[in-house]
C-alpha positions, -999 to 999 in steps of 0.1 A, spaced: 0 0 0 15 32 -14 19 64 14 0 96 10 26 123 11 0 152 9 -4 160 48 32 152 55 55 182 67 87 194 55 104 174 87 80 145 84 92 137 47 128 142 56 119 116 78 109 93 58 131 99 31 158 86 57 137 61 72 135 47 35 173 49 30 184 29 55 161 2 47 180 -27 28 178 -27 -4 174 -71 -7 154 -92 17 118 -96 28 101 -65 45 66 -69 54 44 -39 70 51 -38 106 35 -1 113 7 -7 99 -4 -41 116 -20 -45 148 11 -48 176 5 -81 188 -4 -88 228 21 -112 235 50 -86 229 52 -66 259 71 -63 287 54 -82 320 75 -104 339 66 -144 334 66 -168 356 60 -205 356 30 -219 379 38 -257 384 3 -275 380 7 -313 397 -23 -329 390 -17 -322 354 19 -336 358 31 -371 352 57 -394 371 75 -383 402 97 -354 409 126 -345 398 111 -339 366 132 -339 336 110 -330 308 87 -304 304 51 -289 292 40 -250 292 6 -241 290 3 -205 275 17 -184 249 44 -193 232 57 -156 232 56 -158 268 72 -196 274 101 -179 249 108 -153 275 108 -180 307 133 -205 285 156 -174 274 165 -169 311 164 -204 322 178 -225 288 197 -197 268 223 -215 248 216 -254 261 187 -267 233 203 -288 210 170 -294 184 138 -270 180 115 -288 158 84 -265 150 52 -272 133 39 -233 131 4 -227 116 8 -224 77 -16 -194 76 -36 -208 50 -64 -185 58 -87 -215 67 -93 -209 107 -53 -222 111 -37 -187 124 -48 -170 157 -32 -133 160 -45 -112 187 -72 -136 200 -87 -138 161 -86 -162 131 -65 -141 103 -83 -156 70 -79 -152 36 -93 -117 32 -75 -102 56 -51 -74 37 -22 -80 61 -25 -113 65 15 -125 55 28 -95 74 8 -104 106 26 -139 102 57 -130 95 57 -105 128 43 -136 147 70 -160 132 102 -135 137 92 -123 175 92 -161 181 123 -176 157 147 -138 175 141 -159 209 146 -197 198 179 -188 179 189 -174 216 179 -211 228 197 -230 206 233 -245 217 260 -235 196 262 -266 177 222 -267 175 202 -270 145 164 -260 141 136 -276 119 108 -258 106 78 -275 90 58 -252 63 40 -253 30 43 -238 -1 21 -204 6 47 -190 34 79 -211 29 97 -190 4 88 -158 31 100 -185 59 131 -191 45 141 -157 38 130 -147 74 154 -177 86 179 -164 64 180 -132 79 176 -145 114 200 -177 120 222 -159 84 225 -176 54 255 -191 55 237 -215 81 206 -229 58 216 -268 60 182 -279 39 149 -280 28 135 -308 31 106 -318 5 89 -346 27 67 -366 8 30 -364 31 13 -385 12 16 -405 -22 -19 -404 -37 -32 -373 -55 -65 -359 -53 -89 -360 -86 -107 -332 -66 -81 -310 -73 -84 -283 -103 -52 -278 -109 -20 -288 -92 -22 -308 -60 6 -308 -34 22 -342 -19 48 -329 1 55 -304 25 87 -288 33 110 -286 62 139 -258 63 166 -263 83 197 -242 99 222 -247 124 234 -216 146 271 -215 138 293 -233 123 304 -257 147 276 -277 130 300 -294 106 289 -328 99 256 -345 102 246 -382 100 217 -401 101 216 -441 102 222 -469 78 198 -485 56 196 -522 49 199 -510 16 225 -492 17 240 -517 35 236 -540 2 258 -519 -16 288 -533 6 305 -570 0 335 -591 11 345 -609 -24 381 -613 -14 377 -621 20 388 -591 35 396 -603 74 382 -564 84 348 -571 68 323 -559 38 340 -532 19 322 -508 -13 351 -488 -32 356 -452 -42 380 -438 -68 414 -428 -61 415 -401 -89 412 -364 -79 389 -343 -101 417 -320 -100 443 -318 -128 482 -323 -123 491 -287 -127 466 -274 -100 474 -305 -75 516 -311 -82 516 -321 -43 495 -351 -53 512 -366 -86 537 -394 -80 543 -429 -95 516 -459 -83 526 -494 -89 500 -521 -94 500 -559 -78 518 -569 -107 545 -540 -103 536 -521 -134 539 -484 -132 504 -466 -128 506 -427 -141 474 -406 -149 474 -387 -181 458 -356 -167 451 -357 -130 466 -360 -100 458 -387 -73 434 -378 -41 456 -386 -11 492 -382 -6 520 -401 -9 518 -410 28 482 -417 30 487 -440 -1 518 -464 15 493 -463 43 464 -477 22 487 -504 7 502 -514 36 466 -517 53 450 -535 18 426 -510 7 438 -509 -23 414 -527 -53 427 -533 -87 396 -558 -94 392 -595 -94 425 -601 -115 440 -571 -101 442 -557 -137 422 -525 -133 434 -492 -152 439 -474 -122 435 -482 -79 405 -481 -62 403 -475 -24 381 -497 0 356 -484 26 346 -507 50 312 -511 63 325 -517 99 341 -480 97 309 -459 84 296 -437 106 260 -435 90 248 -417 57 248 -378 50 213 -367 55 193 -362 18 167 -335 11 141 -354 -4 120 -373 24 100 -405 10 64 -412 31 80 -453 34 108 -435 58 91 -405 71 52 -418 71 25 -394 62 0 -377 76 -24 -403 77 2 -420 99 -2 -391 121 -38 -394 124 -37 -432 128 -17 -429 160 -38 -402 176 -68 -425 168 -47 -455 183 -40 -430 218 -77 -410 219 -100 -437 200 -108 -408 180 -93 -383 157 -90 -350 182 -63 -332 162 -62 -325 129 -34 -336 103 -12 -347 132 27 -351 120 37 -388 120 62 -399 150 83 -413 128 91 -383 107 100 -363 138 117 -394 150 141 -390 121 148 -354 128 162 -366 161 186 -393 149 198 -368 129 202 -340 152 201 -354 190 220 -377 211 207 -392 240 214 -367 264 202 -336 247 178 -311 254 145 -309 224 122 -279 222 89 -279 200 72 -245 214 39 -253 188 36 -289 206 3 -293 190 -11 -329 194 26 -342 208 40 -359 183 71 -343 197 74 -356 230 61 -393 214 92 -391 193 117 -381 221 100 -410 240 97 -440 221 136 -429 210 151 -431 247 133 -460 248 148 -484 220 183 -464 226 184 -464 263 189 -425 257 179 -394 279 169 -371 255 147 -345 274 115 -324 259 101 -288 265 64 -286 247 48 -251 242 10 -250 236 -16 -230 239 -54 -237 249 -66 -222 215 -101 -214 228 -116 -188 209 -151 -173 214 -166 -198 203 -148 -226 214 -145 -209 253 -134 -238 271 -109 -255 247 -75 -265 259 -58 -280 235 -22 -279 258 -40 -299 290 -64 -324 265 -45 -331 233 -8 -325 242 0 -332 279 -30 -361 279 -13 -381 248 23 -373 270 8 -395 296 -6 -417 277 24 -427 263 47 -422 289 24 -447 313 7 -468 287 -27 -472 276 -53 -495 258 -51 -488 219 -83 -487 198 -83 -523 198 -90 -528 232 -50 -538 235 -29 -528 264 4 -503 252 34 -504 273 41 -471 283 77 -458 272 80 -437 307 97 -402 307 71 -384 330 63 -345 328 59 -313 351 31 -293 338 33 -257 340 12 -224 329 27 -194 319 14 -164 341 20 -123 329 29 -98 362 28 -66 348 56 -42 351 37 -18 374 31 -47 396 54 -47 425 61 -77 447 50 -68 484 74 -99 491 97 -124 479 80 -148 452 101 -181 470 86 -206 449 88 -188 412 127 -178 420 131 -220 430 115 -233 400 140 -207 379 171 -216 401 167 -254 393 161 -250 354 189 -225 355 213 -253 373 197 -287 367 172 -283 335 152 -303 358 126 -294 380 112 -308 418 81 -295 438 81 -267 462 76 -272 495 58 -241 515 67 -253 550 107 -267 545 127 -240 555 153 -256 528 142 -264 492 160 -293 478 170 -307 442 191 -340 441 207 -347 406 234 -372 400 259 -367 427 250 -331 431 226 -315 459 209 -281 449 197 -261 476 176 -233 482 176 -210 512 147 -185 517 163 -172 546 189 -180 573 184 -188 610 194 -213 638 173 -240 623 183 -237 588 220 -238 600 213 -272 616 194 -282 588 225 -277 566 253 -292 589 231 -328 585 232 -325 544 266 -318 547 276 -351 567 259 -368 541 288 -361 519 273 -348 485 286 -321 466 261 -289 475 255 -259 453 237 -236 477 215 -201 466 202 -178 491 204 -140 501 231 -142 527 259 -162 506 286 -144 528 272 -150 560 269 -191 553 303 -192 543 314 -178 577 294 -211 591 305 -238 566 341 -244 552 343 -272 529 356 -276 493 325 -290 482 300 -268 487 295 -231 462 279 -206 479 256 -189 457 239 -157 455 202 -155 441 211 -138 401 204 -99 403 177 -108 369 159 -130 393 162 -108 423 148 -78 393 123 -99 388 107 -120 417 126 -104 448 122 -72 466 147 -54 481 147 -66 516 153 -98 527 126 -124 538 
């Protein structure tokens, strides 16, 4: 939509004229001023209220859910997970127009003039705070179609930078057309992936039977099935000089290439022929060497970009398995586990930290699940979802009925639509709702139990009750005690010489570090103070 310069002052179009000068000149721009500002950006203080009866398993818990905006649960994780998430997999709304984007409370449809840029302010808020999540060797997936994902990947590209777009994936969601269409009709949707730095240099995902088939052992090679690969560099003698030297075959005949030089060294190749990996085929009569990989030293496949349905499933796989958990379809074109599943073996090992902040129906937290389960891993999961109730629809809660419910469901087992009892995989969860203080809101006193839950996702990632009545709140996590101290007197001092016998190593917060350390001397315990954001936030300026 063109401006109308006609009621603009001298100073108001000197304005502009600048404003429109330092805009770049390449990349997407999309009308911020003149779209609603969006609710969730604002600058309350959020806090995390821990819900147990929504919860599943026993304290510690490892793996979390947030109820509430995603905006919001952003905020929380910045200042408890910055820098430790080693996947986000997301599975935003497409903004189709058809009731599947909610901005400000309200559907955006297909009508709606700024309907891209109200998505695209949604999508950047939310992507500015996930890159500050991500580890530095992380990587993040994105699911989309084909009406935003060219404006998705340009947004990525100007959020993670180019020089870290990895892929995009075309996964093939089903592998039937539709004669209802008119004109084209889509199979596939696409996943765009980048990593946060560099340090992301290699990726692998597993082995395929078939791929495996491509390996064989036809001279009895004592170190096992071997494929071959050439020994010829693409580059020519002149550019490579380093690289050209004399090879002699099994039957001691000179080997020389006419234009190109060989791929590994002089070195490397008295190396390959003292260790056999040198080919010259069945009657070792082959023009020129070829060098043996062995199945035994492969360290899986390079990921590709093209994602068939037999090794991804579809999207009817996705709704099966909600029908299988719910005996019904409650969620609506559902990823399948198994394509997120593959995400994972690509970018996780067991003991990493996996964030889906538009959880949806789950499928996340399936994935990480039944994953741990057949690789003894602990992979643990953060989910973000919203209730979604709308005027309409007041008392929807998609989070607490869809998400967390097929959570438990799987982690504790349940009876599938055949009436057949399904294991649970275990894992557990601690429920929490996001809560908004506003900024004018001051504390009358110390919020104890929101400045323990950030203290042991700060230190531990993991998360136990809170006890009103202890006069110490405790976190045990492998050999290490974290402790909380809401304030100091004679009975807290006893409290802590007993913990200490115990012989644990103790990571203590509380008001008064300097005072505790005049009662306790002992290498293994790091007195703490409370962090000034969290005393900025949940503490006043007295001491309780």
């Amino acid at each position: 939509m063109a401006d109308n310069y006609d009621d603009y002052s001298r100073e108001e179009l000197i304005r502009e004229l600048r404003l429109r000068d330092r805009r770049p000149r390449f990349g997407l721009v999309w009308e911020r001023k003149e779209i609603e500002h969006e609710k969730a950006v604002n600058d309350d203080f959020v806090t995390l209220d821990f819900d147990p009866a929504l919860s599943c398993g026993e304290a510690p818990y490892r793996n979390l859910i947030i109820e509430g905006d995603n905006f919001d649960a952003l905020r929380y994780l910045r200042m408890t997970h910055a820098g430790k998430v080693k996947c986000i997999y997301i599975d935003p709304p497409y903004n189709t127009g058809n009731r599947d984007f909610i901005y400000n409370d309200r559907f955006v449809d297909k009508d709606d003039a700024y309907r891209h840029s109200k998505w695209l302010e949604f999508m950047n808020r939310r992507l500015l705070l996930a890159r500050e999540l991500l580890a530095e060797e992380g990587v993040i997936f994105v699911s989309i179609d084909d009406g935003e994902g060219a404006n998705l990947r340009l947004l990525m590209d100007s959020i993670f930078g180019e020089n870290n777009f990895l892929a995009c994936i075309a996964w093939e969601k089903r592998y039937t057309r539709s004669n209802n269409a008119k004109l084209f009709y889509s199979l596939k949707d696409w996943i765009i992936v980048f990593r946060t730095s560099p340090a992301v240099a290699t990726m692998k995902e597993a082995r395929t039977a078939k791929a495996d088939a491509n390996f064989s052992n036809p001279d009895n090679d004592p170190s096992g099935a071997w494929m071959t690969c050439s020994y010829v560099n693409p580059a020519t003698k002149e550019k490579r000089p380093n690289l050209v030297y004399p090879i002699f075959s099994p039957k001691e005949i000179e080997i020389k290439h006419p234009t190109h030089a060989w791929k590994y060294s002089m070195t490397e190749h008295e190396r390959h022929k003292a260790e056999n990996r040198l080919w010259w085929g069945n009657n070792n009569d082959a023009m020129y060497p070829r060098l043996k990989l062995y199945l035994s030293e492969t360290k899986g496949m390079v990921p590709i970009d093209l994602w068939s349905y037999k090794d991804s499933g579809t999207t009817d796989d996705g709704g099966n398995e909600i029908k299988d958990i719910f005996g019904e379809a409650v969620f609506d074109n559902p990823k399948p586990t198994q394509l997120i599943e593959r995400i994972l073996r690509i970018a996780t090992t067991p003991g990493d930290i996996v964030l889906d902040f538009f959880a949806g129906s789950g499928t996340t937290a399936h994935a990480v699940m039944r994953l741990n389960a057949e690789d003894d891993g602990n992979r643990r999961f953060i989910l973000v979802s919203c209730a979604e109730a709308t005027e309409s629809e007041p008392d929807k809660n998609l989070c607490r009925d869809v998400c967390a419910e097929r959570a438990r469901r799987v982690s504790l087992g349940y009876t599938n639509k055949k009436g057949e009892a399904v294991t649970g995989m275990g894992g557990g969860f601690a429920y929490f709702r996001t809560q908004r203080h506003p900024t004018e809101t001051l504390f009358n006193s110390i919020q104890h139990e929101a400045i323990w839950t950030a203290l042991q996702l700060i230190h531990a990632e993991t998360v136990s009750l809170f006890e009103p009545n202890a006069l110490i709140q405790r976190l045990e996590y492998g050999n290490t005690t974290v402790l909380y101290l809401p304030k100091i007197n004679d009975a807290v001092l006893n409290g802590m010489k007993s913990l200490i016998a115990k012989g644990s190593i103790l990571v203590i917060y509380s008001w008064q570090p300097g005072l505790l350390r005049q009662h306790f001397e002992d290498d293994r315990i790091s007195f703490l103070p409370i962090p000034q954001f969290l005393v900025d936030r949940f503490g006043n300026r007295g001491i309780a």
